[in-house]
N, C-alpha and C positions, 0 to 999 in steps of 0.2 A: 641277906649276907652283906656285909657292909665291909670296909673296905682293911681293917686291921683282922678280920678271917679271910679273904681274897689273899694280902699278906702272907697269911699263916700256910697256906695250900702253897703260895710258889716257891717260897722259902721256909721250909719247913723245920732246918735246921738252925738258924738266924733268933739267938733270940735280943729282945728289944730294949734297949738302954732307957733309964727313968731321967739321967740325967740330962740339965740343961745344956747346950750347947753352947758356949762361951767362944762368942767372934767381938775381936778386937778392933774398933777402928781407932786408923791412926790418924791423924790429924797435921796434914802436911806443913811444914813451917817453910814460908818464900822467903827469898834473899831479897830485902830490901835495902835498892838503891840510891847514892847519893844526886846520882844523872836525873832528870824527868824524862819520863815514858814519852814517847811524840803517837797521839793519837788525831791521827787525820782521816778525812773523808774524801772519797772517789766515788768516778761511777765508772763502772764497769762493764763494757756491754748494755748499755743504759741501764743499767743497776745499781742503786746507791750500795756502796759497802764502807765497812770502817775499818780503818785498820792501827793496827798497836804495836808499836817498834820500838827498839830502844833498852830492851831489857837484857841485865850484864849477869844475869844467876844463870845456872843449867837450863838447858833445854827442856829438860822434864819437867822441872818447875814450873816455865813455864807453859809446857803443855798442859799442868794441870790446872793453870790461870785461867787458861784459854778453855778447855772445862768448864771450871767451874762460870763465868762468864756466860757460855752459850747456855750454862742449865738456868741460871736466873736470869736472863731477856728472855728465855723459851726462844730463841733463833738457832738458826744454824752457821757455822762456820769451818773454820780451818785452820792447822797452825803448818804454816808455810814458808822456809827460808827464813827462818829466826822471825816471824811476825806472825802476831793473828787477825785473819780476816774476819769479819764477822758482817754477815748480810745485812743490810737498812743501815739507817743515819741516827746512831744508838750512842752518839759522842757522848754526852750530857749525863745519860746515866752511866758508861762504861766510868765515866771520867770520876762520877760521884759514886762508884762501887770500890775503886781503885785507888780513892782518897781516904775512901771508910779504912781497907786495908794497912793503907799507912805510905801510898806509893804516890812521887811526886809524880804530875802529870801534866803536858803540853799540849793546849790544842793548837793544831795546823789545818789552815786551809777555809774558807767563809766559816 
């Protein structure tokens, strides 16, 4: 018994659409500033972390920065009081991901 007759027994009245399911992604457009982002380094707890301040668009915006950011370093962070923290000393490439995008950017701090 495989699992489209399992199906058929618990819902027996249900029948089953051929059609594709059409899901849209949108494709977020950032408010790009004329100010530079200040991305500086701390340690925290003896913890290196990085953080990105400076950004004048919505908050949501920038929470999906800050997103998309932790999905390509594969770290973790946090968007906290208008800034995103992001764990390690990841300047270099935040700064060369955020230039690819079109965002001017200031390093602070060694």
């Amino acid at each position: 018994m495989d699992l489209q007759d399992q199906l058929k027994k618990l819902f027996p009245d249900h029948e089953p659409s051929n059609e594709p399911e059409i899901v849209e992604e949108q494709d977020h457009v950032l408010y790009i500033q004329k100010e530079p982002m200040i991305c500086k380094y701390e340690k925290r707890k003896g913890k290196a972390t990085t953080i990105i301040e400076g950004y004048e668009g919505s908050d949501e915006d920038f929470k999906v920065l800050a997103k998309e950011l932790k999905t390509k370093l594969s770290v973790g962070g946090t968007f906290k009081d208008s800034s995103i923290i992001i764990q390690g000393d990841y300047r270099d490439k935040i700064m060369n991901l955020l230039k690819e995008k079109g965002f001017k950017v200031k390093r602070v701090g060694g």
